[in-house]
C-alpha positions in Angstrom: 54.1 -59.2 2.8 55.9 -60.4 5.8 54.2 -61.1 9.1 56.6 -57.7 10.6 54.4 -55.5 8.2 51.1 -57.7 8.6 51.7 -56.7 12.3 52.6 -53.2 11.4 49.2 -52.5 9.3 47.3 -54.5 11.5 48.9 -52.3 14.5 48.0 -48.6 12.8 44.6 -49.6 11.2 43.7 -49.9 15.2 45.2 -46.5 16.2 43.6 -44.3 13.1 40.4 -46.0 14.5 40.5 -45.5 18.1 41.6 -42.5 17.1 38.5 -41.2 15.3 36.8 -42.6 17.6 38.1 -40.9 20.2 38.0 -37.5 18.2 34.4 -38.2 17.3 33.3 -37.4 20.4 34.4 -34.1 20.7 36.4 -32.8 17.4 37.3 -29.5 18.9 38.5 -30.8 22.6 40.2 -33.7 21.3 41.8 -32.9 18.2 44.5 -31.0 20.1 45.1 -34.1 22.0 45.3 -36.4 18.9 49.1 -36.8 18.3 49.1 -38.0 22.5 47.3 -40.4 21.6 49.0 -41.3 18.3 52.7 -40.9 20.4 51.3 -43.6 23.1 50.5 -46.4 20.9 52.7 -46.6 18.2 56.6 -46.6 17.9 58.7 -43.5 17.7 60.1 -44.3 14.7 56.8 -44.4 12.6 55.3 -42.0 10.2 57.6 -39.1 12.1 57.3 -36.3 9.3 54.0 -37.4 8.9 52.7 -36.6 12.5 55.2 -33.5 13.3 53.1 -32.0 10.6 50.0 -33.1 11.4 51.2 -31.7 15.5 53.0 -28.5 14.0 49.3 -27.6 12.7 47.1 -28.4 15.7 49.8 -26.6 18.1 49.4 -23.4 16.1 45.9 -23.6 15.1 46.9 -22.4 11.7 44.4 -22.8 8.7 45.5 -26.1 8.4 44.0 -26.7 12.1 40.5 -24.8 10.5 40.7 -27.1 7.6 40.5 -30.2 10.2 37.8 -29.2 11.7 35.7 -28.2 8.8 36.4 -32.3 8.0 33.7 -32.5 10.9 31.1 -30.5 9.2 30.9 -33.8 6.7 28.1 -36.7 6.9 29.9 -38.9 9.1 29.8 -41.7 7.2 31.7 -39.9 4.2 34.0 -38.9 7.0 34.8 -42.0 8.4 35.0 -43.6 4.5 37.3 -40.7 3.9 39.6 -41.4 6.6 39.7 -44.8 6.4 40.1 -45.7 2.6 42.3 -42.3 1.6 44.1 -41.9 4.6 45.0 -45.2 6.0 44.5 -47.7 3.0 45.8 -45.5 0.2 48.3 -43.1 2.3 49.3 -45.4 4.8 48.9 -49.1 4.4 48.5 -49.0 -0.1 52.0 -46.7 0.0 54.1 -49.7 2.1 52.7 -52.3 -0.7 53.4 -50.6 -3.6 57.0 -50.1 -2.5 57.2 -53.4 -2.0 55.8 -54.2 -5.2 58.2 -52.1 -6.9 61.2 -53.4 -4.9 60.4 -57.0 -6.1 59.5 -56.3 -10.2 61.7 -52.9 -10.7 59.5 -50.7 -11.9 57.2 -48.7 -11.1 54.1 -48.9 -8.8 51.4 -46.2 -8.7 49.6 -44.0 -5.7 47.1 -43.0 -8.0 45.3 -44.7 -11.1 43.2 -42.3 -13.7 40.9 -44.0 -16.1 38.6 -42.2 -18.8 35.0 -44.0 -17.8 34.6 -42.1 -21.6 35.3 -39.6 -23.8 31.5 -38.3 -24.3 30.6 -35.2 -22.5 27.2 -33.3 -22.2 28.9 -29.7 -22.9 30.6 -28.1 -26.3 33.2 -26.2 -25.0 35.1 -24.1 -27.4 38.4 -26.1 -28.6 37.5 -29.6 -27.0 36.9 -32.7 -29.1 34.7 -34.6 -26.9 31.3 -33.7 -27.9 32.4 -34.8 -31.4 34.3 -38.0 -30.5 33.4 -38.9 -27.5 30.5 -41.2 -27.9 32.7 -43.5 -29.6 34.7 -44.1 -26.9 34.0 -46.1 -23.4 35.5 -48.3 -21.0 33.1 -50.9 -20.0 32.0 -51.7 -16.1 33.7 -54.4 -16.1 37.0 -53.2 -17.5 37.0 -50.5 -15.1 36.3 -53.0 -12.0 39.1 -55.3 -14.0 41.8 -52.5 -13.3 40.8 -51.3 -9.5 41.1 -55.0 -8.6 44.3 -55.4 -10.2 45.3 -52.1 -8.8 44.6 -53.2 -5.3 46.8 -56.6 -5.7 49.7 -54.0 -6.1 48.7 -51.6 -3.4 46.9 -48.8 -5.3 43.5 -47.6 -3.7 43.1 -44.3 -5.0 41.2 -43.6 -8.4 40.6 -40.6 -9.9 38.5 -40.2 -12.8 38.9 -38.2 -16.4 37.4 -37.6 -19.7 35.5 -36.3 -21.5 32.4 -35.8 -18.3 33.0 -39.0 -16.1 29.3 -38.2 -14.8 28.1 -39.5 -18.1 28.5 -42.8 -16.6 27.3 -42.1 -13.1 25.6 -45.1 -12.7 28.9 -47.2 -13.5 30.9 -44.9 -11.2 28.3 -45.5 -8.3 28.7 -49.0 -8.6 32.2 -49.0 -8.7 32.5 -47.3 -5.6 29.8 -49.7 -4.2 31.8 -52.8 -5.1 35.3 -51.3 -4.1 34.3 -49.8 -0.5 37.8 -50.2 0.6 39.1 -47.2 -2.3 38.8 -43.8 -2.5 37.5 -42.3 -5.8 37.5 -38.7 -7.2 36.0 -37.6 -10.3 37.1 -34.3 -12.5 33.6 -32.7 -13.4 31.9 -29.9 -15.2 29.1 -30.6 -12.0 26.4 -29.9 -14.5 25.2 -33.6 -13.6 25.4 -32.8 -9.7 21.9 -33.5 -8.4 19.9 -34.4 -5.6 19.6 -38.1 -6.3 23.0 -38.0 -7.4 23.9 -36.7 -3.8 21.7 -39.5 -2.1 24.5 -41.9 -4.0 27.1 -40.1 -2.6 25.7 -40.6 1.0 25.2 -44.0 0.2 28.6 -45.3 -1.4 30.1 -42.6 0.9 33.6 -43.3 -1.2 33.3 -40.4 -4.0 34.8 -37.1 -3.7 34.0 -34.5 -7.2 36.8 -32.1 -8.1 34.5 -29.6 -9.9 36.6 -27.3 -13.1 36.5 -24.0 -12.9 37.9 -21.5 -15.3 38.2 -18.2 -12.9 35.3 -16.4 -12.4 32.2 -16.3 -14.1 32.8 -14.2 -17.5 36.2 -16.3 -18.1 34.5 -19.9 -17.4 31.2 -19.0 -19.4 33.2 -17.6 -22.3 34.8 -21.4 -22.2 31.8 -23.9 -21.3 28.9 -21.5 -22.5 26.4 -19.5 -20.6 25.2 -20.6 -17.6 27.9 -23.0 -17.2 29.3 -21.1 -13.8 26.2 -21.3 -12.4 25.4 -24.7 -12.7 28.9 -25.5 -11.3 27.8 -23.1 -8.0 24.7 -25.0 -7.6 26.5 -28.3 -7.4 28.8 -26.9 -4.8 25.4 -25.6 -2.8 24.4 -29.2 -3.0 26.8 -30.8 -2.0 27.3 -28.7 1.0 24.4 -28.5 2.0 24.5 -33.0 2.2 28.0 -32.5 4.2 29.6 -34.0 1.0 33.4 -33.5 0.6 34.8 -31.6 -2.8 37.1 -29.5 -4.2 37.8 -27.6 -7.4 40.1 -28.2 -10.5 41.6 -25.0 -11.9 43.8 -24.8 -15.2 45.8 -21.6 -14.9 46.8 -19.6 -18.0 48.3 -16.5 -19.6 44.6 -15.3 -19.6 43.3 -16.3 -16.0 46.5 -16.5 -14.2 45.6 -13.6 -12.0 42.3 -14.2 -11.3 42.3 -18.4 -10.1 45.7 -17.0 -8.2 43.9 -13.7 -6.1 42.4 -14.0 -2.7 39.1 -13.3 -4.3 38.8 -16.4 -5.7 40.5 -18.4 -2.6 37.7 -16.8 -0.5 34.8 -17.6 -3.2 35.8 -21.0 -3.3 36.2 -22.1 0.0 33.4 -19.7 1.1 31.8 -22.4 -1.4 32.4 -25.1 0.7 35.8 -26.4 -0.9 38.1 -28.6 0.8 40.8 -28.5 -1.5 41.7 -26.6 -4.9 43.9 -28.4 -7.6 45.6 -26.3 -10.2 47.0 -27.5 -13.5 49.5 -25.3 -15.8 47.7 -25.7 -19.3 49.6 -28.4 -21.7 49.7 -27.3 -25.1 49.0 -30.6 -26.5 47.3 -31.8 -29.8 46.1 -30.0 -33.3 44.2 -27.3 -31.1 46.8 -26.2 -28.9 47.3 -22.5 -28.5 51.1 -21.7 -27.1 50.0 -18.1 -26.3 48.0 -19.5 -23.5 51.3 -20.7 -21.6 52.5 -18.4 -18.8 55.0 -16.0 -19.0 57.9 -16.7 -17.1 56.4 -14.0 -14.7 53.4 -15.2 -14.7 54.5 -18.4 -13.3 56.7 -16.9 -10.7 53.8 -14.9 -9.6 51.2 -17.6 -9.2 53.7 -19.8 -7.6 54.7 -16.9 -4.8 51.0 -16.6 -4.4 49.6 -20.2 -4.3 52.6 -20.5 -1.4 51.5 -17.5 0.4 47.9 -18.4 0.7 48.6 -22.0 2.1 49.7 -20.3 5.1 46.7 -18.5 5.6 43.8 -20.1 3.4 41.9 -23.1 5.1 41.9 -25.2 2.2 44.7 -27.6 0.6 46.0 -26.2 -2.6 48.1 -28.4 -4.8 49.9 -26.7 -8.0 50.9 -29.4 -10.4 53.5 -28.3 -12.1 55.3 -26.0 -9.1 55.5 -28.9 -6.2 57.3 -31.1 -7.8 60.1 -30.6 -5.2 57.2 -32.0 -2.5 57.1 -35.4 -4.8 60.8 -36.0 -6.2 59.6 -34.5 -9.6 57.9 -35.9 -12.0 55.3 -38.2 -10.9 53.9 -39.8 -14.3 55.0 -43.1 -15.4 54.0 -44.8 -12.6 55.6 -43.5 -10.4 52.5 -41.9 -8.8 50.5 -42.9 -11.0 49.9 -43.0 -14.9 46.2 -42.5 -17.1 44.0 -45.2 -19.2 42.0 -43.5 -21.7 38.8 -44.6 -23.0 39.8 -46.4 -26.1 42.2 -48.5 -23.2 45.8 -47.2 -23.6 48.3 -46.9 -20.9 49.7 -44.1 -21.1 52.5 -42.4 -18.4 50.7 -39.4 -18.2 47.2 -37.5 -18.6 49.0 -34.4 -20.4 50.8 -36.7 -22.9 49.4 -39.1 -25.1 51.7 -42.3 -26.4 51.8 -45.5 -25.2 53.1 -49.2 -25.9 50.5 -50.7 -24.8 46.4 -51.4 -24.1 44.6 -52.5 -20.8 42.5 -54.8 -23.2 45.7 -56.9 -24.3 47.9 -57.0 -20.7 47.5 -57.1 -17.5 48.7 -53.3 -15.2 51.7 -55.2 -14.1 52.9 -56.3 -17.7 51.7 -52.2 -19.0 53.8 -50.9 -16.0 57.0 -52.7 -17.3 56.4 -51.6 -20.9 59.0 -50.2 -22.9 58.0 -46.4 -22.4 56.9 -47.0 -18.6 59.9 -48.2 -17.7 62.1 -45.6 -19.8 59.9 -43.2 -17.1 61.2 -45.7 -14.4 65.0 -45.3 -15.7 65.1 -41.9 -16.5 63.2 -40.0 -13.2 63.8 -37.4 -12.4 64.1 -35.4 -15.5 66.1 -32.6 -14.0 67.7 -31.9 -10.5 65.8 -28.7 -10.1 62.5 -29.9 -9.4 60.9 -26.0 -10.9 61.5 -28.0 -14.4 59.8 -31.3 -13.7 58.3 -32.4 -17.1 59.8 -34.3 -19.6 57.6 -32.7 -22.1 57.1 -29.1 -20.6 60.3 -28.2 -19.5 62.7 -30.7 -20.6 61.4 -31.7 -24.4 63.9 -33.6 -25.4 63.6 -36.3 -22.5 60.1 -37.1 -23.7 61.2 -36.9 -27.1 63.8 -39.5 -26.8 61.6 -42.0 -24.9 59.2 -41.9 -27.2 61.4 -42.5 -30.2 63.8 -45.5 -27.9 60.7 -47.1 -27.3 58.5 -47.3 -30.0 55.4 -45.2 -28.7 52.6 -44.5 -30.6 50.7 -40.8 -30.4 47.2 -42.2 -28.2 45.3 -38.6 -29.3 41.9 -39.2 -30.0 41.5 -36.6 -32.3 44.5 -36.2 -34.4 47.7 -38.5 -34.1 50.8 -36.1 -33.0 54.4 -37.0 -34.0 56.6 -36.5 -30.6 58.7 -34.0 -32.6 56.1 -31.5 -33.6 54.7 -32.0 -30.0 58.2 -31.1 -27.9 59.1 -28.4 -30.9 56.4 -26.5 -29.7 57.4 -26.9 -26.3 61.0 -26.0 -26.5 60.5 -22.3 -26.7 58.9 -21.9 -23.1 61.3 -24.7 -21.5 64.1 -22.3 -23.0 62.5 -18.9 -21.8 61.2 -20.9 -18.3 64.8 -22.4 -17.1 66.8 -19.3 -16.5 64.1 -18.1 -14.1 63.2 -22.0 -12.9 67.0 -21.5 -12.0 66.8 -18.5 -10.2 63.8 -19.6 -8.1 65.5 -23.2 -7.2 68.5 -21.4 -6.0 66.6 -18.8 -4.0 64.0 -22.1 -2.8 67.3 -24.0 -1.4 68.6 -20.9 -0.2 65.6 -20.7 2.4 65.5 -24.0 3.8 69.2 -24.4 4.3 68.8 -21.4 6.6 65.3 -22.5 8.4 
């Protein structure tokens, strides 16, 4: 890093903290004067669709304005963690190293790194394999510390966990977070392992953020996770409101639920929970239990997409849909490129939803994995279609994925049963052929709209 950029992180680490400072004072009176601030101590020409957002929503006192403020009903030591590591040393500061990075060794660089602590979980849902499996499978402490701090030599400061339950290893988690007080980490989670003590860590570390699943509403998730499960999952949202915790909610929308995790009921129950943010995920059909008939329609799609799009402009909470903002990213984000998943058993893999690799964590280092062969065909090959409704080389374009896995050598990384790429992307053909005409149609109309805004 040059001293220009040494001086330019040095320079905006000491405007995000005067200015929460400043706004700590008096969050409702000052907020609206924030981007003054901001404006009088840095140069115009940084950040500027960054802060005309950020000034758009505190002019208008939208939801996104509500959502601000209900930052301030945190602990403010979370709060100041939050701001600090996710904001300004993953957001800010990580994102201008890991383009350099990926300037100087052409590939790749992720935002993002998620790692499976383990494949054990303390619940039998119906269809998953990790009761059976999972307590084969770990990542040890020191592997997982082993990949943050390479992570961090290449910019990335934001880690998200997976599994199997991640809370199965709490204890490991906490002290990750403990060591790396400079990251931000998020964990996906059943919250059934949500306590009191386990809140007291959170105060302490102040780094961790849970993204709790949810199947809909209580009939549709107990049918899934098992009586009682729903509940327990409201309890840990109590909890962690009630400490001033951040968290949000993890939602994988179906041909069976698509209506409900997409009506305002379930906006209001959520955030009426305490959420900050809600993060839906089209369902994959991937591995020997897939069920195709749980994709979404065409239609159903279309409507949950219309719908997520509507409530961001009223809802104060920050939805993200996986597989309908790719146009917000430049498409598909996997590979790297945003960031890429280590599973328990250690192999690199480009994506959480699809399981080959070249190559283990235990045998290379993250540089060496992120200029494998099937990283880097990612790397070559993004992104997989110019209409950014069809972002997936596995969803919606089948026979991308299925050619980088066969150019490059990849082996299937499923834990449960080994799937050959072909039997994989035939089952995926049929909805990328029925999806694309009305992908199409929605692109058009999409481009349509901001050429006349």
């Amino acid at each position: 890093m040059g001293i220009t950029d040494k001086m330019k992180n040095a320079a905006m680490s000491a405007v995000i903290n005067q200015a929460l400072s400043y706004l700590e004072k008096d969050p409702e009176a000052n907020i609206p004067k924030l981007m003054e601030l901001v404006d009088k101590v840095v140069p115009s020409d940084w950040y500027v669709s960054q802060r005309g957002a950020i000034r758009k929503a505190i002019g208008e006192k939208s939801n996104w304005y509500q959502l601000i403020l209900k930052l301030y009903d945190l602990d403010p030591g979370v709060r100041k963690a939050f701001f600090q590591n996710f904001i300004l040393n993953a957001s800010l500061l990580g994102s201008a190293t890991q383009d350099e990075v990926s300037k100087r060794e052409g590939c790749n660089i992720p935002w993002a790194i998620l790692m499976d602590p383990t494949s054990a979980c303390n619940m039998h849902c119906t269809g998953c394999w990790a009761a059976e499996y999972g307590n084969r499978l770990n990542l040890t402490f020191d592997e997982l510390d082993s990949i943050v701090t390479q992570g961090k030599q290449l910019g990335t400061y934001m880690y998200i966990f997976t599994g199997g339950e991640p809370l199965v290893r709490k204890k490991d988690i906490v002290a990750l977070c403990e060591k790396h007080a400079d990251c931000e980490f998020l964990s996906f989670t059943n919250g059934t392992l949500i306590d009191e003590e386990f809140c007291q860590e959170m105060l302490r570390v102040k780094n961790f953020v849970p993204a709790i699943s949810l199947e809909g509403f209580e009939k549709a998730n107990d049918g899934r996770r098992g009586d009682g499960a729903f509940g327990s999952a409201m309890e840990a949202m109590r909890l962690l409101k009630s400490h001033g915790l951040p968290f949000g909610i993890s939602t994988c929308y179906t041909s069976a639920n698509y209506a409900d995790v997409s009506s305002e009921e379930y906006f209001d129950q959520i955030i009426d929970a305490g959420a900050l943010f809600v993060w839906f995920f089209h369902y994959m059909p991937v591995g020997a239990g897939a069920v195709p008939e749980l994709l979404p329609t065409p239609e159903q799609r279309t409507e949950l997409y219309k719908r997520i799009r509507a409530y961001r402009q009223t809802k104060a909470i920050f939805s993200l849909d996986f597989q309908n903002d790719a146009e917000y990213v430049g498409g598909c984000i996997a590979g790297g490129r945003r960031y890429l998943h280590i599973n328990a058993r250690g192999d690199v893999e480009p994506c959480v939803f699809i399981h080959y690799s070249n190559v283990n964590i235990r045998d290379c280092s993250l540089l060496d994995a992120l200029k494998s062969p099937l990283f880097m065909a990612y790397h070559n090959n993004q992104p997989f279609n110019d209409n950014m409704l069809r972002p997936c080389p596995m969803l919606e374009n089948p026979e991308c994925l299925r050619t980088m896995v066969k150019q490059t050598g990849a082996k299937s990384t499923d834990y449960e049963s080994p799937e050959d790429v072909d039997t994989l992307c035939d089952r995926t053909t049929p909805y990328a052929q029925n999806w694309q005409p009305t992908a199409d149609e929605l692109w058009k109309e999409n481009r349509a709209a901001k050429m006349k805004a």
